[in-house]
C-alpha positions as CSV (number, residue, x, y, z in Angstrom):
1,X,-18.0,50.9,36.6
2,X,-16.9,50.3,33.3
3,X,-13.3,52.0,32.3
4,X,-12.4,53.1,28.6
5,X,-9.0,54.1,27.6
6,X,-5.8,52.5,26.0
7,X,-2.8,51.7,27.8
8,X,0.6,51.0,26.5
9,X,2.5,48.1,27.9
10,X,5.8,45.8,27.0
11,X,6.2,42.4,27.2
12,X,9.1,40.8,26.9
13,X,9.3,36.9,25.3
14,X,11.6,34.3,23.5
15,X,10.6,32.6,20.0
16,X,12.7,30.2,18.4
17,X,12.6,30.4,14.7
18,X,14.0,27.9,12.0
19,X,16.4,29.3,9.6
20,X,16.0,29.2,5.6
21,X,18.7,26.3,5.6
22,X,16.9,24.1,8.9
23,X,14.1,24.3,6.9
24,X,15.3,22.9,4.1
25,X,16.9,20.3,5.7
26,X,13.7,19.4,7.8
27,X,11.9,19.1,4.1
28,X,15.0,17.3,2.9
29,X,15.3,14.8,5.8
30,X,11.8,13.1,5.5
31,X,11.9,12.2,1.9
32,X,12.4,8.6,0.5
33,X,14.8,7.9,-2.2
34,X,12.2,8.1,-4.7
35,X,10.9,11.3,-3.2
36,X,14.1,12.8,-3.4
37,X,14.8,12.5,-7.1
38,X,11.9,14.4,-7.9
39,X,12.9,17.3,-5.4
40,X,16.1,17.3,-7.0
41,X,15.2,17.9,-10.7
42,X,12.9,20.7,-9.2
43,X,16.0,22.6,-7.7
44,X,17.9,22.2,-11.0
45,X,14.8,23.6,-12.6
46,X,14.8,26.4,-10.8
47,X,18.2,27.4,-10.5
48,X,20.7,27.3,-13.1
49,X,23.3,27.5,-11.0
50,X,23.3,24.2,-9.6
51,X,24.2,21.4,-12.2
52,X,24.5,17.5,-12.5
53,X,28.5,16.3,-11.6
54,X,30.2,14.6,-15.0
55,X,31.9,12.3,-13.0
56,X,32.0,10.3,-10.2
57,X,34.8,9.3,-7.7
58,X,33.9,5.6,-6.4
59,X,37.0,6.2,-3.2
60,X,35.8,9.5,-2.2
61,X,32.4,7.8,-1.3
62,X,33.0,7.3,2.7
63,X,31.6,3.9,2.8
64,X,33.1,2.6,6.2
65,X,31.9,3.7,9.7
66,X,35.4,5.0,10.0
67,X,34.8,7.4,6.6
68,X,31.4,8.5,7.8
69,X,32.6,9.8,11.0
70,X,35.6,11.5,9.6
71,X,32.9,12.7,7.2
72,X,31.0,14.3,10.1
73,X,34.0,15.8,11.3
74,X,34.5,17.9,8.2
75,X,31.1,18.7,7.9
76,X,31.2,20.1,11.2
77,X,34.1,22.3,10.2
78,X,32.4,22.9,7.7
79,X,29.1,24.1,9.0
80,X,31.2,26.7,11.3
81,X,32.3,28.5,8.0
82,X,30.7,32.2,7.7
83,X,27.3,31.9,5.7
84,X,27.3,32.9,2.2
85,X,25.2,36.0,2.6
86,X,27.4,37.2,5.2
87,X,30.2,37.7,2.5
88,X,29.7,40.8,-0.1
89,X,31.6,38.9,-2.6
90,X,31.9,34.8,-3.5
91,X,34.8,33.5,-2.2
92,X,34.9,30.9,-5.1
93,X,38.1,29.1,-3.7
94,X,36.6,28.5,-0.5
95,X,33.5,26.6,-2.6
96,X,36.2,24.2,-3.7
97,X,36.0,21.9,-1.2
98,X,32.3,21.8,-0.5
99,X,30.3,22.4,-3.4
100,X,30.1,18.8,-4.6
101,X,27.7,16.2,-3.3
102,X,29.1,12.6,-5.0
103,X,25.5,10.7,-5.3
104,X,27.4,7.4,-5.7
105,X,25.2,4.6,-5.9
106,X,25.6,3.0,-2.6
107,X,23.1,-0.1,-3.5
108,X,24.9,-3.0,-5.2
109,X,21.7,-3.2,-7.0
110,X,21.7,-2.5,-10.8
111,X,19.7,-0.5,-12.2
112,X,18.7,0.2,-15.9
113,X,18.3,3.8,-16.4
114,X,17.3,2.9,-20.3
115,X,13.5,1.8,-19.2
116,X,13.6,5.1,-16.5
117,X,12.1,7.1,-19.1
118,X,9.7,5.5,-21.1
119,X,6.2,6.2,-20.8
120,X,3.0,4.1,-19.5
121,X,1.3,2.5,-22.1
122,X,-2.6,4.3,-21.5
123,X,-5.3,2.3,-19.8
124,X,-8.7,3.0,-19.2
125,X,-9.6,4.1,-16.0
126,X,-12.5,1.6,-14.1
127,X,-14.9,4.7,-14.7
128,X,-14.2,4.7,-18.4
129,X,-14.6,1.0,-18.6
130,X,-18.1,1.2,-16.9
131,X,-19.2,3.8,-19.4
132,X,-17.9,1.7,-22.1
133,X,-20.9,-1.1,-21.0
134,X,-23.5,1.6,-20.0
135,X,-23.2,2.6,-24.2
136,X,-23.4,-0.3,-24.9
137,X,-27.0,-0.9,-23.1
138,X,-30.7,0.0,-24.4
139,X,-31.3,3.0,-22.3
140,X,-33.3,6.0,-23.5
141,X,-32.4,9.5,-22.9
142,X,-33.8,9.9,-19.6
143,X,-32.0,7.0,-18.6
144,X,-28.8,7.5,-19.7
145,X,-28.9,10.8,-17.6
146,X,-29.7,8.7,-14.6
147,X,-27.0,6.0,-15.6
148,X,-24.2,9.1,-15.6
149,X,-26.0,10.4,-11.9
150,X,-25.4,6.6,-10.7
151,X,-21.7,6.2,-12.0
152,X,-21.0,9.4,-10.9
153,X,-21.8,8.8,-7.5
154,X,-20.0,5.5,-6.8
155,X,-18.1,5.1,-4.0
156,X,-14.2,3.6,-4.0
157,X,-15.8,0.1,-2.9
158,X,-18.4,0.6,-6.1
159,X,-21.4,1.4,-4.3
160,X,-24.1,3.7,-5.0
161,X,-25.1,5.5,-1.3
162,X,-26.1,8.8,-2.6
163,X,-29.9,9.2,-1.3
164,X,-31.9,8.6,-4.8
165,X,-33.6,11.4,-3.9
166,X,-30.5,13.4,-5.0
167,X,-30.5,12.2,-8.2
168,X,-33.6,13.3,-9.0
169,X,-33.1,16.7,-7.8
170,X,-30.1,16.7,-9.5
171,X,-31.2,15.7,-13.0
172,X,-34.2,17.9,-12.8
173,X,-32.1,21.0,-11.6
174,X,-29.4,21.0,-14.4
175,X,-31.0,19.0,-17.4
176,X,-34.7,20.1,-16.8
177,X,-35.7,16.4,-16.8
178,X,-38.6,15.0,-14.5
179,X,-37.7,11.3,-13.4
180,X,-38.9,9.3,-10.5
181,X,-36.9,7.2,-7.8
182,X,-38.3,3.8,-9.8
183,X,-36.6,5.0,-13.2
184,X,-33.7,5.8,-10.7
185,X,-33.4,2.3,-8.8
186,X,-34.8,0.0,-12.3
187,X,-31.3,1.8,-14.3
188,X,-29.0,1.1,-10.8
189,X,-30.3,-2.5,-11.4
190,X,-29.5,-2.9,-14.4
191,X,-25.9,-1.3,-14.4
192,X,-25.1,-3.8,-11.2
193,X,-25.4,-6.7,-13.6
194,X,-22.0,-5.2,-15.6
195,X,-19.0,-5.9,-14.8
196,X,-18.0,-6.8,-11.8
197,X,-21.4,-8.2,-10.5
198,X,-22.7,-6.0,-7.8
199,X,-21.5,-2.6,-8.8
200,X,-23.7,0.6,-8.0
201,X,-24.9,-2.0,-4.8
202,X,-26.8,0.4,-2.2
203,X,-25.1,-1.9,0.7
204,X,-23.0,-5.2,1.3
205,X,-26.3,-7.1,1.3
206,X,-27.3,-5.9,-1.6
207,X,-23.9,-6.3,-3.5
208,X,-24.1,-10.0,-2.5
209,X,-27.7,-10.8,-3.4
210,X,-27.3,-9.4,-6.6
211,X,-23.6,-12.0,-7.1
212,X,-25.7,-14.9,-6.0
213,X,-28.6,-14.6,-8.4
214,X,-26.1,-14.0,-11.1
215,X,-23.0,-16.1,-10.3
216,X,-24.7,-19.4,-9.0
217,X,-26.2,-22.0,-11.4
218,X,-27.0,-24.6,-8.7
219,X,-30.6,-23.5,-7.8
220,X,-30.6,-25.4,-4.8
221,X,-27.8,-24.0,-3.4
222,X,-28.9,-20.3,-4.9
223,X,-32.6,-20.8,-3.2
224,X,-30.8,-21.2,0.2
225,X,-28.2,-18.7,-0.1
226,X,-30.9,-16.3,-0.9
227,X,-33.0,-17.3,1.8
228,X,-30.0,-16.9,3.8
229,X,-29.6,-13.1,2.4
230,X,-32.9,-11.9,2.7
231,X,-34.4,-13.1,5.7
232,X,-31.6,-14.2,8.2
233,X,-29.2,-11.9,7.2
234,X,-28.5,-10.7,10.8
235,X,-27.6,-14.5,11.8
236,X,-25.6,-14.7,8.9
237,X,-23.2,-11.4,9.8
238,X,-23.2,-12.3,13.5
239,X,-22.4,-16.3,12.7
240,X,-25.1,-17.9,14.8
241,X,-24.8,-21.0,13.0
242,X,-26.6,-23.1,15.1
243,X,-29.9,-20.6,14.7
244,X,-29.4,-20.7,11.3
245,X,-29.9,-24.7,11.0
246,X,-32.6,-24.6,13.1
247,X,-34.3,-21.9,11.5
248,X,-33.8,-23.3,7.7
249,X,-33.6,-26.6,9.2
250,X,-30.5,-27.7,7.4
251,X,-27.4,-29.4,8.3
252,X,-23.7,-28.5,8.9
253,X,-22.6,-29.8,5.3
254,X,-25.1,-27.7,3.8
255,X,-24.6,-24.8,5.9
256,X,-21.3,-25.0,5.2
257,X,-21.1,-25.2,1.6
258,X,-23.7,-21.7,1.7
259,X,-21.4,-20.0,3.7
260,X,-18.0,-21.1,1.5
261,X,-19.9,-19.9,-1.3
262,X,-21.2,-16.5,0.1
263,X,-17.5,-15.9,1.9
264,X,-15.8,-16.2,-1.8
265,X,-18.2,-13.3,-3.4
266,X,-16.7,-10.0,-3.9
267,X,-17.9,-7.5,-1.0
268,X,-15.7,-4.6,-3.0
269,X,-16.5,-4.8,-6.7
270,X,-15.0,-1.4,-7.3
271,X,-11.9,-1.9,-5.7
272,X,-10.5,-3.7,-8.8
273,X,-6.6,-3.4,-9.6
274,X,-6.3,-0.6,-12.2
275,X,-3.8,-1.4,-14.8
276,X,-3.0,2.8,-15.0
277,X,-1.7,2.9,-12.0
278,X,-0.4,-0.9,-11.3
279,X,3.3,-0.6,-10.7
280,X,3.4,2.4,-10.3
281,X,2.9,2.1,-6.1
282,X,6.1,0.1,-5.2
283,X,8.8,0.3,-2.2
284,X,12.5,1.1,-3.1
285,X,14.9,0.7,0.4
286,X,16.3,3.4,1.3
287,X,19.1,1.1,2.9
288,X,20.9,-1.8,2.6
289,X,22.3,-3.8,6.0
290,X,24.0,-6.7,5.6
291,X,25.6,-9.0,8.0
292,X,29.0,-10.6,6.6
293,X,30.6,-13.4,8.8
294,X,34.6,-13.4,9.2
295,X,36.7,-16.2,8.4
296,X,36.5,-17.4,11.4
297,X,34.3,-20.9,12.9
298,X,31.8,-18.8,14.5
299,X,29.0,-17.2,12.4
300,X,28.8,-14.7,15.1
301,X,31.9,-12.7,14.5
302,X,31.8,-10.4,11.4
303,X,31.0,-7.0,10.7
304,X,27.6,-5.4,9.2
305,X,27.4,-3.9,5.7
306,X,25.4,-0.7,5.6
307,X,25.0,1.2,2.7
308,X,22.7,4.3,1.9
309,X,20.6,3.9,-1.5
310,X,21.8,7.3,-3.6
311,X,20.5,5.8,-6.9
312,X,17.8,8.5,-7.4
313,X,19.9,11.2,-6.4
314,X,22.0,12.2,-9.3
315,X,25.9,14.0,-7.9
316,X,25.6,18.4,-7.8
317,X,27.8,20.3,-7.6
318,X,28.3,24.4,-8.4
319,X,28.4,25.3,-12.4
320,X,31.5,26.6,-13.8
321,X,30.0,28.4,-16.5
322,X,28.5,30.4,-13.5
323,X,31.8,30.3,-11.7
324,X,33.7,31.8,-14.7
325,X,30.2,34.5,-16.0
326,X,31.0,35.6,-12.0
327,X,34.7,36.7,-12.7
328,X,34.2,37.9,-15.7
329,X,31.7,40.6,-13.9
330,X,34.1,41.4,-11.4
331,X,36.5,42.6,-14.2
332,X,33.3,45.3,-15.3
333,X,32.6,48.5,-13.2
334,X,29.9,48.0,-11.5
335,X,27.0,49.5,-13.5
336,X,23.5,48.4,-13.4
337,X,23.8,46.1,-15.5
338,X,26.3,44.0,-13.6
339,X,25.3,45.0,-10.1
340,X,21.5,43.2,-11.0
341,X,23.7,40.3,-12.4
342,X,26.1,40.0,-9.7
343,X,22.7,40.1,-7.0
344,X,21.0,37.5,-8.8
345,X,24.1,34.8,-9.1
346,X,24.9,35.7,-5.6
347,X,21.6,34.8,-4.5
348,X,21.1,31.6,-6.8
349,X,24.8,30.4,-5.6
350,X,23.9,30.7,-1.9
351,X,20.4,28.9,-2.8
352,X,22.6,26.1,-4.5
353,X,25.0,26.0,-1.8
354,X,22.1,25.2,0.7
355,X,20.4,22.6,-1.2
356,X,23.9,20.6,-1.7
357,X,24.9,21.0,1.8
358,X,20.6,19.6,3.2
359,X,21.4,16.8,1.2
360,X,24.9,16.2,2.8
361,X,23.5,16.5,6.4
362,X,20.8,14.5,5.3
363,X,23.0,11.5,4.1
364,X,25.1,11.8,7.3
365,X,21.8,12.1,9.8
366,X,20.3,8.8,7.8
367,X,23.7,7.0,8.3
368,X,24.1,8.0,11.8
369,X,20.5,7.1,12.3
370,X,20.7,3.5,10.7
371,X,23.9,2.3,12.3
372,X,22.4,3.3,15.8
373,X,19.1,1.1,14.6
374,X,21.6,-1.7,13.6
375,X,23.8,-1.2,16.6
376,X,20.4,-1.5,19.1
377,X,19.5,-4.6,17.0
378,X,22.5,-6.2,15.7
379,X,20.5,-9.8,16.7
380,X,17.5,-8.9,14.4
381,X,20.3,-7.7,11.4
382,X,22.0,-11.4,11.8
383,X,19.6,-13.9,12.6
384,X,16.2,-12.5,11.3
385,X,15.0,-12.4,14.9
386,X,15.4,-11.4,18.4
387,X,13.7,-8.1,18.0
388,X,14.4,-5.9,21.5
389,X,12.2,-3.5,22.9
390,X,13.2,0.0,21.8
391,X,11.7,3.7,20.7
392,X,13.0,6.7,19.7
393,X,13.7,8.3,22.4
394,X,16.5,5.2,22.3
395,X,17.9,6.6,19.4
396,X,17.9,10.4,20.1
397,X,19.8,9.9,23.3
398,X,22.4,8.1,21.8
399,X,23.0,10.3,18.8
400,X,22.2,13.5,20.7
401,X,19.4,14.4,18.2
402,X,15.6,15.9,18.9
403,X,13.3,13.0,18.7
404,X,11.2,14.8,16.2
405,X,14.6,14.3,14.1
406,X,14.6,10.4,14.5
407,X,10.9,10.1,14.1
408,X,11.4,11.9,9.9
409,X,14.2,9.7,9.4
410,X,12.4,6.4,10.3
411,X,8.8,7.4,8.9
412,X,9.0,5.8,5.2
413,X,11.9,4.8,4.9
414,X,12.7,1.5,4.1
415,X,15.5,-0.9,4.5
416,X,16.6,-4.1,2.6
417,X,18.0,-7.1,4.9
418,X,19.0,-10.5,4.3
419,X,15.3,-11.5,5.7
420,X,13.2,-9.1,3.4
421,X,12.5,-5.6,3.2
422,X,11.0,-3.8,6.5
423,X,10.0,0.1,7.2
424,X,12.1,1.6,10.1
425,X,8.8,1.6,11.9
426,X,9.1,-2.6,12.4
427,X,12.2,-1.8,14.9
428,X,10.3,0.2,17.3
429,X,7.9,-1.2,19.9
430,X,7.3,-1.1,23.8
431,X,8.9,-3.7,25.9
432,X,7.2,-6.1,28.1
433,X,8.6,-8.4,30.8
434,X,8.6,-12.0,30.4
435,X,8.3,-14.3,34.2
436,X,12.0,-14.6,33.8
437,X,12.7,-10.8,33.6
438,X,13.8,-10.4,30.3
439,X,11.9,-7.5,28.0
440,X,10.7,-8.6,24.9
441,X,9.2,-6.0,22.1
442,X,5.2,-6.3,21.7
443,X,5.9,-7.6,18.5
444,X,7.4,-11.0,19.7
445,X,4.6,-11.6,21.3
446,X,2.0,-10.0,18.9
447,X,3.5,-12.7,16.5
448,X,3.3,-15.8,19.1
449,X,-0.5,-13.8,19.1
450,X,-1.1,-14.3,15.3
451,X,-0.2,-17.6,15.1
452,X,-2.0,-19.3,18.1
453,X,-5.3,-17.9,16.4
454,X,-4.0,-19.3,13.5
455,X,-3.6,-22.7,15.0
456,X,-6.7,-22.5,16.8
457,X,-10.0,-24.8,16.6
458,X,-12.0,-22.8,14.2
459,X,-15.3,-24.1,15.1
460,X,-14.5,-22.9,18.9
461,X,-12.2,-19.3,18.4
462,X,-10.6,-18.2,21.6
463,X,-11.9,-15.3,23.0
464,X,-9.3,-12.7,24.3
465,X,-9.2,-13.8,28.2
466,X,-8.6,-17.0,26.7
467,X,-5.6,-16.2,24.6
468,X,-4.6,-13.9,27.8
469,X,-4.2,-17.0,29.8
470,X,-2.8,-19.0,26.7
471,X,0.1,-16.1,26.9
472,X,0.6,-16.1,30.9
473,X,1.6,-20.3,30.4
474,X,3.9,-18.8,27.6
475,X,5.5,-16.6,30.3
476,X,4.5,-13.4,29.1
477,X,2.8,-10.8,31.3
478,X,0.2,-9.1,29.7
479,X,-3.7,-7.9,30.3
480,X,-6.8,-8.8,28.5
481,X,-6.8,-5.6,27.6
482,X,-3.3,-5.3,26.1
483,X,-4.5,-8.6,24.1
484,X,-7.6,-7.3,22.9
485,X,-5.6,-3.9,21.9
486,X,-2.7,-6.2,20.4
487,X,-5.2,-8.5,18.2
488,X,-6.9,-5.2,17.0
489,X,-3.2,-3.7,15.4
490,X,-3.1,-7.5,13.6
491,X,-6.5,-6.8,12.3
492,X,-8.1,-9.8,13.5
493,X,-11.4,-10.1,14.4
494,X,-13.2,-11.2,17.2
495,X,-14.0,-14.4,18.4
496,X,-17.1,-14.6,17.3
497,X,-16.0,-13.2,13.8
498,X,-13.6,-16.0,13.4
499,X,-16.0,-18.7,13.9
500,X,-16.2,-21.2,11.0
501,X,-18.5,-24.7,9.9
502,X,-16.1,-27.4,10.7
């Protein structure tokens, strides 16, 4: 039997919530250094209060390890300090010695802040410039309506997969226009002869059919290389060379100058470089390690140089107009007036006072962060290799931090060594054991991986159990499995993929 009724109970649980200033220094932490310039000129935006420094004091920079963790001290003095919105007035004095953040540049890069500023010069968009052709084309009404369906629909590669079907519909619905799937397919035709060749292609077959009968002038070769398209296309894509010469009934030299020419065609004609956004997508370090050798004979004695790039991140400090508009309403009686003025600089002091202090911590957790990474790989930061096994679990136990922590820091960011420019990421991988018993990271031997395909006889790839095997003589212990799964993070095809006319 069914009861009805309400019952009143209590349950008691525990719920850890983030404060207004951990969240802020969790949004802080995972930002680049270009990232972080941009979030800066928002908070000046938005509140007055905080202001850009008019100076700044190269030796107050810590620089050293020995600064840095004298610098974490004070910050941990610091942090034990009673909140701002704990106090009903602004102790002004006490901001004195931690309202300024001194955004030094720590790269010994220069940078001209002349060209910052200046505006992109405009550029058509790859859309625009295909309009631009489709105007300049002998199409009727009802076709340019179809042409504008079919440009419209492209795909980032450049091809048209939209069912034609749909374009019909489409037309009819919203122009009242009656056209057919032939008007449809003869204007997609005739736009994948612009430029690039094979744009608007329904498929890669089609994209390369159409950049053979326009590209090639040899017929001979054309004439095969079609045949090759159209009617042995599933040979072709799986390289079953030898089926192909006995099916055409050709030799290797002519095979192989088919497939050279079909390999260089363009299988993405609409993933062109645009000049609107070129340069715009680049990678600025975050950090700087450098290794600088002693005076000493040996090259192995020294010290590392570790800087923290600051460029985008101008200095911040407190205003002093707001400092001095403050005292001044402490002198009135507190009307309504000055009791709504006296809230609102309160609050926009505290909110300034957080932001400069997130991007403190978050200079000091980056720092900490780094040094542990060179510390972990000090062979890597001298030599350019010797890469040990290592994740960040490594790294929060060490520096007593939440992995979640470690894992912001390292996620794009960036770091400039003597051997190039590598993302955090590169100095974490698992560890395998060699016969010997030393660990090696996965990406020792995923390089060893790379480059005996890259040495290997083309005409007969190695399959994976081969490479396994090649590996195990190398003394490294790993599976077929772990090969297959290694080759597959290098992006390198199969065996059978890599095959190629000798």
């Amino acid at each position: 039997m069914l009861k009805t009724g309400q019952n009143i109970s209590q349950k008691q649980s525990l719920h850890q919530k983030l404060s207004p200033q951990q969240i802020q220094f969790v949004k802080m932490l995972q930002l680049p250094s270009i990232a972080l310039e941009q979030r800066v000129k928002e908070e000046m935006e938005m509140n007055p209060v905080l202001e850009e420094a008019d100076t700044l004091i190269e030796d107050s920079v810590p620089d050293s390890e020995e600064e840095w963790e004298r610098s974490d001290e004070i910050d941990e003095k610091e942090s034990k300090t009673d909140p701002v919105d704990q106090n009903s007035e602004i102790d002004w004095d006490s901001f004195a010695q931690n309202t300024e953040y001194d955004g030094v540049n720590y790269s010994s890069s220069n940078y001209n802040e002349d060209w910052k500023d200046l505006p992109d010069p405009y550029h058509a968009s790859f859309l625009e410039e295909l309009e631009d052709q489709v105007q300049l084309m002998d199409l009727s009404d009802e076709e340019v309506l179809i042409a504008d369906q079919i440009l419209g629909s492209l795909d980032e590669d450049g091809y048209f997969r939209r069912d034609i079907n749909a374009v019909v519909d489409n037309i009819a619905f919203n122009h009242g226009v009656l056209v057919d799937e032939e008007s449809v397919n003869s204007v997609r035709k005739r736009i994948q002869k612009l430029d690039p060749i094979g744009i608007a292609s329904v498929d890669l077959r089609d994209c390369l059919i159409c950049q053979v009968k326009n590209f090639v002038a040899d017929d001979e070769v054309k004439n095969l290389a079609l045949k090759i398209l159209e009617s042995e296309w599933d040979a072709f894509e799986k390289k079953h060379f030898e089926k192909l010469k006995n099916r055409l009934d050709i030799n290797d030299e002519d095979l192989k100058v088919v497939f050279e020419l079909i390999k260089g065609l363009n299988p993405r004609p609409g993933a062109v470089s645009n000049p609107a956004t070129a340069g715009q997508q680049y990678i600025e370090p975050d950090f700087e390690v450098y290794f600088e050798p002693d005076d000493s004979e040996s090259q192995n004695e020294g010290e590392f140089i570790i800087r923290l790039n600051q460029r985008n991140s101008p200095p911040l400090r407190i205003s002093s107009e707001y400092r001095e508009m403050w005292e001044n309403l402490k002198k009135k009686k507190n009307d309504g007036g000055s009791g709504q003025a006296k809230k609102f600089i309160k609050e926009k002091v505290e909110s300034a006072q957080w932001f400069i202090d997130s991007i403190k911590q978050r200079q000091n957790t980056l720092m900490k962060i780094m040094k542990m990474i060179v510390s972990l790989q000090n062979n890597f930061f001298k030599y350019g290799e010797g890469l040990k096994p290592m994740i960040l679990k490594d790294i929060a136990d060490k520096i007593e931090m939440d992995i979640s922590t470690v894992s912001r820091v390292v996620n794009g960011k960036y770091v400039q060594t003597n051997f190039g420019v590598y993302e955090l990421k590169y100095f974490f991988s698992e560890g395998l054991e060699t016969d010997s018993g030393e660990d090696v990271s996965s990406r020792v031997v995923k390089n060893l991986l790379r480059t005996i395909i890259e040495e290997e006889d083309k005409s007969k790839p190695l399959s994976d159990k081969a490479l396994t095997e090649i590996l195990k003589k190398e003394g490294y212990r790993v599976a077929r499995r772990t090969v297959s799964k290694y080759r597959e993070n290098l992006q390198i095809p199969v065996a059978r993929l890599r095959k190629q006319i000798i």
